[in-house]
N, C-alpha and C positions, 0 to 999 in steps of 0.2 A: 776151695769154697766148700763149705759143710753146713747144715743144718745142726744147731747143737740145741740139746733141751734139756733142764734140768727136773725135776718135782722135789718138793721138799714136802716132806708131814711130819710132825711133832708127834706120831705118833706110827710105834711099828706097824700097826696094822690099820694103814688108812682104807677109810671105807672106798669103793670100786668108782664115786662120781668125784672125788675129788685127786683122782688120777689123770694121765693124759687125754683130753679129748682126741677125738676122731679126725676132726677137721684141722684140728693144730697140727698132728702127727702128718695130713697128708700132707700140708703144708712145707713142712719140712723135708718132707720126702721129696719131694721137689725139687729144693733145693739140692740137694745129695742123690740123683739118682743110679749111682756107681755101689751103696752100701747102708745098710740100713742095720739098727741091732740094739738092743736095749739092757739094761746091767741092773740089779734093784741093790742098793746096802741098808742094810738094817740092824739098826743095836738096839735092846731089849731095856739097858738103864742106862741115863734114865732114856726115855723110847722117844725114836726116830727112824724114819725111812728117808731114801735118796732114792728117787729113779731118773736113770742118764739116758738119754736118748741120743744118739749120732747118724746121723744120714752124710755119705760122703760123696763129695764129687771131687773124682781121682787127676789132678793136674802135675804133680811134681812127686818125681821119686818113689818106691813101691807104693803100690797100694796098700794102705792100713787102714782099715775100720775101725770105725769107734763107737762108744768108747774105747777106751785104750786102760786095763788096769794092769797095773805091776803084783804079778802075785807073789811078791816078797813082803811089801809092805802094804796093799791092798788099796793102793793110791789110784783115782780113777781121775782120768783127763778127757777134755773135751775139746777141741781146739780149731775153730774158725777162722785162717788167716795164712798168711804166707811173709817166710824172712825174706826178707832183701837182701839187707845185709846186717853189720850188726855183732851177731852170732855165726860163725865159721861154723858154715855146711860145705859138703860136696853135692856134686851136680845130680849125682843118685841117689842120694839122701834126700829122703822125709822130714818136713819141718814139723812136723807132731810126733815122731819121736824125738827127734836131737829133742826141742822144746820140753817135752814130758821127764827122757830121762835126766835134764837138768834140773827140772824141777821137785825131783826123787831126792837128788844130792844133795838137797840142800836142806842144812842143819838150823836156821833162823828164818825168822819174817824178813829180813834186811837181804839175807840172800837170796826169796824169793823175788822179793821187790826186785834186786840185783837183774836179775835173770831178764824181769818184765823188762826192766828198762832200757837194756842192752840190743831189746829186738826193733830194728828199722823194717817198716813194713804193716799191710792192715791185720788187725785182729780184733776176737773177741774170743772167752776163753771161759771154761769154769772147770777147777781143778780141786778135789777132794784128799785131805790130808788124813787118813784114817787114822792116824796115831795121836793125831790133837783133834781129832774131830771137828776140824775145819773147814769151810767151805768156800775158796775164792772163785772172786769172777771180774769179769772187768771188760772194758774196750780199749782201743790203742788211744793216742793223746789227741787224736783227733776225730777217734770214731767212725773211722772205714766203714768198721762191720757192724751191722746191728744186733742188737741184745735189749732183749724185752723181759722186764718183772709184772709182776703182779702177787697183793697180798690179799689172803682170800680167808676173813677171820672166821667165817663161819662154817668151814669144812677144815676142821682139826690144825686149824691155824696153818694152814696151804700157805707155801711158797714159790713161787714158777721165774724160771727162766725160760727163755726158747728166743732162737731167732727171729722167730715170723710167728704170730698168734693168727686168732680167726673173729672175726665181728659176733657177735654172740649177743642176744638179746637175755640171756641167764647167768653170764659169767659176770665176774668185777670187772673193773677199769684196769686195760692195760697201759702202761709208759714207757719210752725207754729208760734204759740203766746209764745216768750222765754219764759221759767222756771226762769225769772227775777227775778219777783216779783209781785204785785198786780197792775192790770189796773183799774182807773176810765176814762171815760169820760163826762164831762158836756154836758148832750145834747140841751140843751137852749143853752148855749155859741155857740155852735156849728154848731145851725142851722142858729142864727144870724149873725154868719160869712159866714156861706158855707163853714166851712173849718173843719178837725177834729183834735184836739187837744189830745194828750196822756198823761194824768197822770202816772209815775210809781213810784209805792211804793216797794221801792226796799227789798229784804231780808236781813236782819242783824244779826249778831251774838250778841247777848244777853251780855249788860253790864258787867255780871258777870264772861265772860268769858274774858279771857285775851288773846289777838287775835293778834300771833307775824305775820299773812300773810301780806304781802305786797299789795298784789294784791284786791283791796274791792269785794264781791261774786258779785254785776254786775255794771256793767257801761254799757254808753250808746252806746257806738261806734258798739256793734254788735248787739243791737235793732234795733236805726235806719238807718243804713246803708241800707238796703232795701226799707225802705218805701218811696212811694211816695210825690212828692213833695208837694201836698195840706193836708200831714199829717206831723203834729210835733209832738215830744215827749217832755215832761218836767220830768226832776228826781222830785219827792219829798220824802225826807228822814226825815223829819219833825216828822214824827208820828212813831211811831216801828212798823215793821212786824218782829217780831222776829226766826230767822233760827230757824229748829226743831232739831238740830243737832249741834254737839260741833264741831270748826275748824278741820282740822288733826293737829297731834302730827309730826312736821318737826323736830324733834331732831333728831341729826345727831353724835352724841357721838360714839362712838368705841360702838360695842354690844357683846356679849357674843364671845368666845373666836371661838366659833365654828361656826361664822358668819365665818370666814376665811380659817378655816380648821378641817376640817376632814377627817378622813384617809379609802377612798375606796380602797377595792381591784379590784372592777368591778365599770365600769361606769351603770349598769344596778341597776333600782331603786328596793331597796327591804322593806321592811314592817318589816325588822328588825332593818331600821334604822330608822324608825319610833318610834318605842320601845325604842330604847337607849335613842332617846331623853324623852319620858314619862319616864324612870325611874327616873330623877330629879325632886323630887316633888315640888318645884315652875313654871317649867312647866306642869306640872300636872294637878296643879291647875287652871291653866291660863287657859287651854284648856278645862276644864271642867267645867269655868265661861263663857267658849264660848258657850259652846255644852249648856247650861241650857239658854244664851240669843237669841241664835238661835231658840230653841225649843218655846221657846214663841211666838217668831214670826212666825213659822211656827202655832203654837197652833191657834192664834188668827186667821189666814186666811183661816184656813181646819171647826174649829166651825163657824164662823159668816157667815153662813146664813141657810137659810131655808130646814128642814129637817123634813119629815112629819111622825111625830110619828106612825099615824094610819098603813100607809103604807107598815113602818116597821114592825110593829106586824102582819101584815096580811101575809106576803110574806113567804117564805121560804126562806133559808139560799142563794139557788142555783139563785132567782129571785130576792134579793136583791138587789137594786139599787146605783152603783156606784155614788157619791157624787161631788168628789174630783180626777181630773186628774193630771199627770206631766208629760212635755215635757223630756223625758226619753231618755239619750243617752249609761248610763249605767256608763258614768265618773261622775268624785268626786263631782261634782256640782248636778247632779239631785240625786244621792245616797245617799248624806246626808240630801237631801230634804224627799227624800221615807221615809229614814230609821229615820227622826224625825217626816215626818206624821205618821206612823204606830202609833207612843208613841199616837196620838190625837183625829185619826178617828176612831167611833167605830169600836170597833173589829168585827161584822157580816156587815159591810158593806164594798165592794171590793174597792180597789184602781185603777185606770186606770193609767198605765205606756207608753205613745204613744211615740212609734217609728218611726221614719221618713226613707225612705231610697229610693232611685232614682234611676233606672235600669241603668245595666251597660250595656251599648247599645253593645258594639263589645266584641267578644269574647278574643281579644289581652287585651283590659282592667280590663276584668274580671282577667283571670289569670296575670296582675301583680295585681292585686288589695289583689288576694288571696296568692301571693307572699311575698306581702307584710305585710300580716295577717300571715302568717304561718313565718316567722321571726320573729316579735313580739312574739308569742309564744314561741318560742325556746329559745328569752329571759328572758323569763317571772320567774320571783323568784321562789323556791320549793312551795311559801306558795300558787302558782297559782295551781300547775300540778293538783288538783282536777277538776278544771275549764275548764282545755285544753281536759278531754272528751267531752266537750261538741261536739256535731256534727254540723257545723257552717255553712255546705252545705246541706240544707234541701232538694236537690234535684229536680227533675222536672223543671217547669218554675218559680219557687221563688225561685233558685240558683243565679238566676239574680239579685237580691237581697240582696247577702249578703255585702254589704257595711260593713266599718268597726263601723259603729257607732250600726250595726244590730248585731255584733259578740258581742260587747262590752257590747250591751243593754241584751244579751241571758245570758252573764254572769253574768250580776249585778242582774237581774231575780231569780239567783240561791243566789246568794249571801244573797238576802232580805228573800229567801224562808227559807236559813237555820237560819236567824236571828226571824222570823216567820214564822214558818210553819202553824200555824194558819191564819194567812190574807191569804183570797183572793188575789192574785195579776194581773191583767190583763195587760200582757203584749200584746200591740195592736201590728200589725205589717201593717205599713198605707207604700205600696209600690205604687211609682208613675212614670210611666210612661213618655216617651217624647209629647205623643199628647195627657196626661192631663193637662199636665204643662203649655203647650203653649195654652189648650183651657182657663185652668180656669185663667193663667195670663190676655189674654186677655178680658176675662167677668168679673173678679172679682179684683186679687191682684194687678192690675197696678194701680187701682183706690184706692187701700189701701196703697201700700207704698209712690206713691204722698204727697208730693210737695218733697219727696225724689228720688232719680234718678240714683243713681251709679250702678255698675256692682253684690256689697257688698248687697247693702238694695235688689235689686231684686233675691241676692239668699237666705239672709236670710229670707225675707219677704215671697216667694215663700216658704221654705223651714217649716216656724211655720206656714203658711194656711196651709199648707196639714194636717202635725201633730194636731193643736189645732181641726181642723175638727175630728177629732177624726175614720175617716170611713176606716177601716183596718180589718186586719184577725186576728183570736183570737183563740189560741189553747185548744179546748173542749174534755174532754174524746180521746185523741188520734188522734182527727181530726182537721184540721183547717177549722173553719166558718166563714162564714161575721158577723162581727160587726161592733155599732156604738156608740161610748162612750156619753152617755147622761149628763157627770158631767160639769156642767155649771161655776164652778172655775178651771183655770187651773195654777197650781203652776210653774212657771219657775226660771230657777237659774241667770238670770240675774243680775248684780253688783258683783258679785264672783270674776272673773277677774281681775276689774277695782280697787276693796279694795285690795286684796290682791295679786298683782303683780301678773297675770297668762296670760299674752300675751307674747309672744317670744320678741316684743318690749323692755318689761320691763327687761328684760335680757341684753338685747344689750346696753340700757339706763341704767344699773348697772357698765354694763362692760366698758364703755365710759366715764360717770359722777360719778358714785361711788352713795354712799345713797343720799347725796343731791339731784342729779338729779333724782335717781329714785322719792324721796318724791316728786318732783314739778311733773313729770309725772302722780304719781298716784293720785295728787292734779284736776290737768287740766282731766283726765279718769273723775273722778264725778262732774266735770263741764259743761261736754258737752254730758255726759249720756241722758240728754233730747232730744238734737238734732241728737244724732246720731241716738239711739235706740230706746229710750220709746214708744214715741210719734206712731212711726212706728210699734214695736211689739203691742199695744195699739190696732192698726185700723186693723191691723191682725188678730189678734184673736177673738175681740169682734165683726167680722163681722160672726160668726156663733154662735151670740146669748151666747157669753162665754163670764167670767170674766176674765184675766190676773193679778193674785198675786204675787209678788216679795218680798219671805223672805226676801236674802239678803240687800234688801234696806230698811227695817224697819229700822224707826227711832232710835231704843234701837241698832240697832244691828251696824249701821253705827256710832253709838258713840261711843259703844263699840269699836270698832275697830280704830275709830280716836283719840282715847286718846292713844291708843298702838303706841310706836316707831315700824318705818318699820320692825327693824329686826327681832320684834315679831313674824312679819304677814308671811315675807316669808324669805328666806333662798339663793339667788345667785350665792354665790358659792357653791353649792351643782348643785347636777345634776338634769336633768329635770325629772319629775315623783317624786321629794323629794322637789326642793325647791321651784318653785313657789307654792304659794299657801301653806305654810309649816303649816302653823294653822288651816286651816282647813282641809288636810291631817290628822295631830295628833287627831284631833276631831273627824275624819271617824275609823282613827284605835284606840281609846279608845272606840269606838260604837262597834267594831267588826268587821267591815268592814276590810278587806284582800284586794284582789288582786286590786280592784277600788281604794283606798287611794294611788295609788301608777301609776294610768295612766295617762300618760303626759297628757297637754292638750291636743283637738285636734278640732278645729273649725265644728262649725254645718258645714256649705258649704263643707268642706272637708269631714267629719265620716260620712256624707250622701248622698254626692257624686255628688249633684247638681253644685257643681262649676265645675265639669267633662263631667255635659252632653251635653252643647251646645258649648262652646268656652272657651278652659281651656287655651287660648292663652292671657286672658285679666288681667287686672289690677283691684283688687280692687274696688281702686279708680277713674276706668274709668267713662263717663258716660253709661249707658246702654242704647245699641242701640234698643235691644227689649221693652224695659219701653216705649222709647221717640218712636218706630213705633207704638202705642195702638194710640197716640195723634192725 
């Protein structure tokens, strides 16, 4: 994870306010607190300057600060992101060099595209060709990493990149850079005009594949509809950037008989009907080619990075140092994460499980809140009633506390415990308050969900800073202490939903259009995953010096799943807690997972109760009034 920043001026000697601000620079610092360093290029005709800014945060293979220039050819790289796979590294190997130096090699635009599109894994990148005076940048095909522009006409025709910007009542309007495709800019062309001209290399699906969408992965109309009038955009599709990822599977065929019916006696989801379905061994097997490409993907993002042998041999079992974190809400998404990291992080090193949950200010709220916990209960299948000892009112003043996403998180806790009772498991418990909320939005997270703005991004965004901050109570020998989870990757289940039909939308969009519409629904979901989410959980997280890893959106695991017809994935006419998300429910209970393969969804904002604490009279999709008062 790095903090990258570009500046662009149209002129060698831009004046001192149309340079990097102060507040953006710390920002990024932030993010990279392992490396900091800055590189300026400047050519005289016709005139331009470049200033690269790189902050690193050190996870895999030496440390290298950036930027990174080759002083043979003068080429200057930037690069925010980590391979997977893809590109043949070794284990001690830097993925901003291997990256860089192929990027040197290469003699065409078609061979850079080449390079991009070969790398499995999140990025954002901006790499300078000093010999064509060109300037790429770009995000991966789905936008992991965030990467922010801004055109600034009236300070010598300014151009900015950076990961993370800052709310600024003097600056222009920041956006992100779409998950299009690939940016060049000629900057000779460019300064000779006084105007900026956009190359886009857009993403394609691979020859080989046989591509029935109607719709091409980008066009231009929602690039540039934003941008400013002295900036144009040009497609060019000339050279391949090839998708990392196979189309989805939109066949719309009748599906297995039990797509339509099956026979409840109770609307309540049980783990028995999860079973039924696993006893037909072609689903069986389906679900167990799931559970082994998942697990890779988890594999790959719990091992690659830096883990100090010595440190380990020296410690004891109890000073052991936590590696690897997950946004833990104790539903089917972070549980099948837990319970496929366990298969990968060594077994003497502890897990970090963060839980997020937001005081419930009035006493009338709490008790429905626990009203409404203790009904769930009541509903809950036989295979739960072990579960429902738990005690879920811990008493004192962290009764305030128990949000439902806390109840659920104490239960999956147990659940992983008895699946390992050897792992460590740190369940953190990060409780927040109304005047930390409103302190650290105002110092910190309004400046991280930027250039985003809804009611949605400021409580999710609000909602992963507290959690990925990792600083919560931690139950030791019978007591709870402060703790603060030091594990610098943090696993989140993001794209779960979006693959395989788990918003309440996608129900309604079943119920209304049938499988057609749901397929083009859940088509348009990983289309605009960059701009809803990424981008934003991205500057979230990695503002406390943390990495953000996304199993489900691993390239192997997204194919896997878009070669599947819908009814594979999920199940609509079944009831909720069984059919959304029906494949990877059967995945949790082939794992052992009980009561959790079987919990409806339930939205971060909601299980944590942040949509409840200021104005639970809003929309979604409002803008937020508190975002736009920081301005």
């Amino acid at each position: 994870m790095c903090g990258i920043c570009c500046v662009v001026s149209l002129s060698a000697y831009p004046p001192e306010e149309c340079l990097l601000k102060e507040d953006v620079l710390c920002n990024l610092r932030r993010r990279g607190p392992n490396s900091s360093q800055q590189l300026v290029k400047a050519v005289l005709k016709p005139p331009y300057q470049c200033l690269f800014s790189g902050h690193v945060l050190h996870l895999r293979g030496p440390m290298t600060p950036q930027p990174v220039e080759d002083p043979t050819t003068g080429n200057v790289f930037l690069w925010n992101g980590e391979v997977f796979s893809g590109i043949p590294m070794e284990a001690e190997e830097n993925d901003t060099q291997i990256i860089f130096q192929q990027l040197c090699s290469c003699s065409s635009e078609s061979a850079i595209l080449s390079v991009l599109s070969s790398i499995q894994g999140p990025w954002s990148f901006i790499f300078y060709q000093a010999s064509k005076h060109h300037l790429w940048f770009g995000r991966d095909y789905f936008g992991r990493r965030s990467l922010l522009w801004q055109f600034n006409q009236e300070c010598d025709k300014v151009f900015l990149l950076t990961s993370v910007s800052a709310v600024s009542e003097t600056d222009g309007q920041w956006q992100e850079v779409p998950a299009s495709g690939i940016f060049k800019i000629d900057l000779q062309v460019c300064a000779a005009s006084k105007a900026i001209t956009l190359i886009l290399h857009p993403w394609k699906y691979s020859s080989r594949v046989i591509v029935t969408e109607e719709a091409p992965i980008s066009n231009l109309n929602p690039v540039s509809k934003d941008l400013p009038t002295h900036v144009s955009l040009v497609m060019n599709d000339s050279h391949s950037l090839i998708a990392p990822v196979v189309p989805l599977n939109k066949e719309i065929l009748e599906g297995p008989e039990e797509f339509h019916f099956f026979d409840f006696t109770s609307n309540v989801p049980n783990v028995g009907v999860l079973q039924t379905f696993l006893a037909e061994s072609r689903k069986k097997a389906l679900v167990q080619q799931f559970i082994e490409v998942l697990s890779r993907a988890v594999k790959r993002r719990v091992l690659y990075l830096v883990r100090d042998a010595d440190q380990l041999r020296g410690e004891t079992l109890a000073l052991r140092k936590p590696h690897v974190a997950i946004l833990f809400s104790g539903g089917i998404d972070s549980m099948m994460i837990a319970t496929l990291a366990d298969r990968h992080v060594p077994l003497e090193e502890p897990i970090d499980l963060l839980n997020v949950a937001f005081k419930i200010a009035e006493q009338g709220k709490q008790n429905t809140s626990m009203k409404k916990c203790r009904k769930q209960k009541k509903a809950l299948p036989p295979t739960q009633e072990s579960l429902n000892d738990i005690d879920v009112v811990t008493g004192g003043s962290l009764s305030c506390f128990n949000v439902p996403d806390r109840i659920t998180g104490r239960a999956g806790l147990e659940e992983l415990k008895a699946i390992n009772p050897s792992r460590s498991w740190n369940f953190v418990e990060i409780n927040v308050t109304l005047e930390d909320l409103k302190e650290m939005r105002q110092q910190r997270i309004s400046h991280l969900v930027y250039p985003l703005d809804t009611v949605l991004d400021d409580s999710i965004g609000c909602a992963v800073w507290f959690a990925s901050r990792g600083d919560g109570l931690l139950m030791h020998q019978g007591d709870m202490r402060p703790y603060k989870s030091p594990a610098k990757v943090i696993l989140t289940g993001m794209g779960a939903d979006e693959q395989l039909a788990g918003y309440s939308r996608h129900r309604v969009c079943f119920q209304k259009h049938g499988l057609e519409g749901l397929n083009e629904e859940l088509r348009m979901e990983l289309g605009r995953i960059s701009s809803r989410n990424l981008g934003r959980d991205d500057r979230v997280i990695a503002d406390h010096g943390k990495e953000a890893r996304f199993p489900f959106l691993d390239e192997e695991v997204v194919s896997f799943l878009n070669c599947l017809p819908v009814w594979e994935k999920a199940n609509l006419a079944l009831p909720r807690g069984i059919g959304e998300k029906l494949l990877l429910r059967l995945a949790a209970a082939e794992l052992g997972l009980t009561s959790s393969s079987v919990l409806p969804k339930r939205a971060m904002q909601f299980g944590s109760r942040i949509a409840k604490m200021e104005n639970s009279n809003e929309r979604a999709s409002d803008k937020c009034i508190r975002l736009q008062s920081v301005q």
